[in-house]
N, C-alpha and C positions, 0 to 999 in steps of 0.2 A: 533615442529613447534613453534613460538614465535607470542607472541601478535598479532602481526598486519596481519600477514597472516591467522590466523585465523577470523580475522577482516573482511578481504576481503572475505575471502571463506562465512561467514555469510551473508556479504550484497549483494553478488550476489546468494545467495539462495534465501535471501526474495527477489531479484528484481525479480525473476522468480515464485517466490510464492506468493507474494502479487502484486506488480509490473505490472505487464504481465494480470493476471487476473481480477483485477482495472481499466487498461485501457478500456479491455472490457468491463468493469460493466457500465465503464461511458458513453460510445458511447449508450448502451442499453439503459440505463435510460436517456438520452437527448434525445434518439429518441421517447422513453417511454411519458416523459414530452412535447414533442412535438405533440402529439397524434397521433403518425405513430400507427395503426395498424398492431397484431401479430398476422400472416396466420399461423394456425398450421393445419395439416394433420393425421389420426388417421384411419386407415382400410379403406381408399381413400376415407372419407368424408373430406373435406377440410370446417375450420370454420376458421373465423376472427372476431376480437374482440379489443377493445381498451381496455386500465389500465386507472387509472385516472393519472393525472398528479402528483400527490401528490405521486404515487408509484414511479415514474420516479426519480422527487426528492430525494426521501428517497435510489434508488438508487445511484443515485448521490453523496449522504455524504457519504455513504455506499466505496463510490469508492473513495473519496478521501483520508479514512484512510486506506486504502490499498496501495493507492500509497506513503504515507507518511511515513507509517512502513519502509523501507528499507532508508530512510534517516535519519529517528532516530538510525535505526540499526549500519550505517555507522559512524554517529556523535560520536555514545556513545561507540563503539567499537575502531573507529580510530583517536579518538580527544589525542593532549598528555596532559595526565598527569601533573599536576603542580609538579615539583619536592619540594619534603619536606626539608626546609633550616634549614641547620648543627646548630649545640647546641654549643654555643660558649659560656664555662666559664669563667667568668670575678675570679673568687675567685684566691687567692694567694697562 
């Protein structure tokens, strides 16, 4: 395999591994930060309870470097190369 296909196979690994699970993170934590209540359920007591928003946030950044990983991956994997320029001797 050469360069660049290995490139690809990378940045669609992180889009499914960071990517994918970042979108999640952020929908959670805007709703988090919005102060939607999260009904959880435990041997059929059902409780509900808010986070403060400041967790929501922290989710939030949380998810933004996840979604960002696969475009640095892609950048620094499949950017070209500057080619290195030939040695040109001037001597006689």
């Amino acid at each position: 395999m050469n360069n660049k296909t290995i490139g690809i196979i990378l940045t669609v690994l992180t889009v499914f591994c960071c990517a994918c699970p970042g979108f999640g993170l952020c929908i959670t934590g805007g709703l988090v930060a919005a102060g939607q209540p999260i009904s959880t359920e435990v041997n059929g007591v059902i409780g509900s309870q808010t986070l403060p928003p400041a967790v929501g946030i922290l989710f939030m950044c949380f998810a933004l470097i996840l979604i960002l990983i696969p475009f640095a991956v892609g950048f620094f994997t499949l950017r070209k190369k500057p080619e290195a320029a030939p040695v040109v001797s001037n001597m006689p």
